[in-house]
N, C-alpha and C positions, 0 to 999 in steps of 0.2 A: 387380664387373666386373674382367677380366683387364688390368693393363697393358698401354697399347700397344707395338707393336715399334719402337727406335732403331737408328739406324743410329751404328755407327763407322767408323774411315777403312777397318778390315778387315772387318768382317761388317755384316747386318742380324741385330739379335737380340729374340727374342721371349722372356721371361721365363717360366722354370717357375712352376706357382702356388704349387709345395713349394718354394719359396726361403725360407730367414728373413734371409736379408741381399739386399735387395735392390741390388745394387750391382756391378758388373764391375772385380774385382780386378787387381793387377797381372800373376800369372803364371796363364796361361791353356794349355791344355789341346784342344785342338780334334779332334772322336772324327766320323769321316765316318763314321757309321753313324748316320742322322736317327731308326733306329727302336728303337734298340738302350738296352733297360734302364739307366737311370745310377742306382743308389743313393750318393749321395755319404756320408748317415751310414755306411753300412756299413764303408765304410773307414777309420773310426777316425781322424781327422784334428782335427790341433792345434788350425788356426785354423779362421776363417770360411773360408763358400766359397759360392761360388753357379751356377745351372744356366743354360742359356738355348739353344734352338732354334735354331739357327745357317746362317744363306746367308751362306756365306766369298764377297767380292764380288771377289776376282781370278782364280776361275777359276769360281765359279757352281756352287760342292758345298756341297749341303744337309749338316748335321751337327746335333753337339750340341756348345758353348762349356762346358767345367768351368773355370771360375775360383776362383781363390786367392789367401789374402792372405798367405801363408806360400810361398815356394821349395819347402822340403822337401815341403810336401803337394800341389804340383802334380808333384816326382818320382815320390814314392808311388804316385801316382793314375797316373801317365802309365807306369809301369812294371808295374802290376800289374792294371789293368783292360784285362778281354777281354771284346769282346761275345759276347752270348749267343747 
Protein backbone atom coordinates (compact mmCIF):
# COMPACT_ATOMS: atom_id res chain seq x y z
CA UNK A 1 0.00 0.00 0.00
CA UNK A 2 1.21 3.55 -1.09
CA UNK A 3 2.32 6.01 1.65
CA UNK A 4 0.03 8.58 2.63
CA UNK A 5 0.39 12.25 1.47
CA UNK A 6 1.90 14.91 4.48
CA UNK A 7 1.83 18.11 4.44
CA UNK A 8 4.70 20.64 5.34
CA UNK A 9 4.61 24.27 6.16
CA UNK A 10 5.48 24.65 2.17
CA UNK A 11 3.92 21.84 0.19
CA UNK A 12 1.55 18.70 0.51
CA UNK A 13 3.64 15.87 -0.62
CA UNK A 14 2.91 12.53 -1.96
CA UNK A 15 5.77 10.08 -1.95
CA UNK A 16 7.18 8.25 -5.35
CA UNK A 17 7.03 4.49 -4.66
CA UNK A 18 10.70 4.49 -6.46
CA UNK A 19 12.09 6.19 -3.38
CA UNK A 20 14.67 4.16 -1.36
CA UNK A 21 15.06 6.84 1.18
CA UNK A 22 12.05 7.64 2.29
CA UNK A 23 12.58 10.94 3.94
CA UNK A 24 12.45 14.90 2.88
CA UNK A 25 16.00 16.16 2.88
CA UNK A 26 17.26 19.25 3.58
CA UNK A 27 17.98 21.06 0.07
CA UNK A 28 15.06 20.67 -2.16
CA UNK A 29 14.60 21.22 -5.63
CA UNK A 30 10.99 22.09 -6.75
CA UNK A 31 10.35 21.23 -10.96
CA UNK A 32 6.58 22.81 -11.87
CA UNK A 33 6.21 20.25 -14.38
CA UNK A 34 3.64 17.57 -12.29
CA UNK A 35 4.09 15.33 -15.55
CA UNK A 36 7.43 15.57 -16.43
CA UNK A 37 9.95 12.42 -16.18
CA UNK A 38 12.43 12.80 -12.83
CA UNK A 39 15.13 9.81 -13.15
CA UNK A 40 17.09 10.87 -10.09
CA UNK A 41 19.65 7.68 -10.38
CA UNK A 42 20.59 8.95 -13.63
CA UNK A 43 22.28 11.83 -12.58
CA UNK A 44 24.87 10.30 -10.84
CA UNK A 45 24.60 11.70 -7.44
CA UNK A 46 26.76 11.54 -4.19
CA UNK A 47 24.19 11.31 -1.50
CA UNK A 48 20.80 10.17 -0.81
CA UNK A 49 17.77 11.79 -2.42
CA UNK A 50 14.30 11.34 -2.55
CA UNK A 51 11.12 12.21 -5.06
CA UNK A 52 7.56 13.32 -3.97
CA UNK A 53 4.46 14.81 -6.13
CA UNK A 54 4.21 18.13 -5.00
CA UNK A 55 1.08 20.89 -4.26
CA UNK A 56 3.57 24.05 -3.32
CA UNK A 57 0.74 25.45 -0.77
CA UNK A 58 1.53 29.45 -1.37
CA UNK A 59 0.49 29.75 -4.72
CA UNK A 60 -1.49 26.22 -5.50
CA UNK A 61 1.25 24.86 -8.44
CA UNK A 62 1.22 21.23 -8.72
CA UNK A 63 4.96 19.94 -9.38
CA UNK A 64 7.45 17.49 -8.49
CA UNK A 65 9.79 18.04 -4.83
CA UNK A 66 13.67 16.43 -5.73
CA UNK A 67 15.14 16.31 -2.34
CA UNK A 68 18.69 16.04 -1.11
CA UNK A 69 20.75 15.35 1.53
CA UNK A 70 23.86 16.75 -0.05
CA UNK A 71 23.99 20.86 -1.38
CA UNK A 72 26.13 19.81 -4.22
CA UNK A 73 23.51 17.43 -5.59
CA UNK A 74 20.54 19.63 -5.30
CA UNK A 75 22.94 22.06 -7.63
CA UNK A 76 23.60 19.42 -10.09
CA UNK A 77 20.18 18.47 -10.39
CA UNK A 78 18.70 22.01 -10.29
CA UNK A 79 21.29 23.01 -13.09
CA UNK A 80 21.08 20.30 -15.47
CA UNK A 81 17.59 18.92 -15.44
CA UNK A 82 15.21 19.72 -18.44
CA UNK A 83 11.88 18.39 -18.76
CA UNK A 84 11.18 16.40 -21.46
Amino acid sequence: MPEAAFTTPEYKLFPSPRNRHREVFLHEVFVPHPYALVDLPSFDLQGKYSLFAAHRLADAKNGQLATFELEADAIKFGSTFRPD
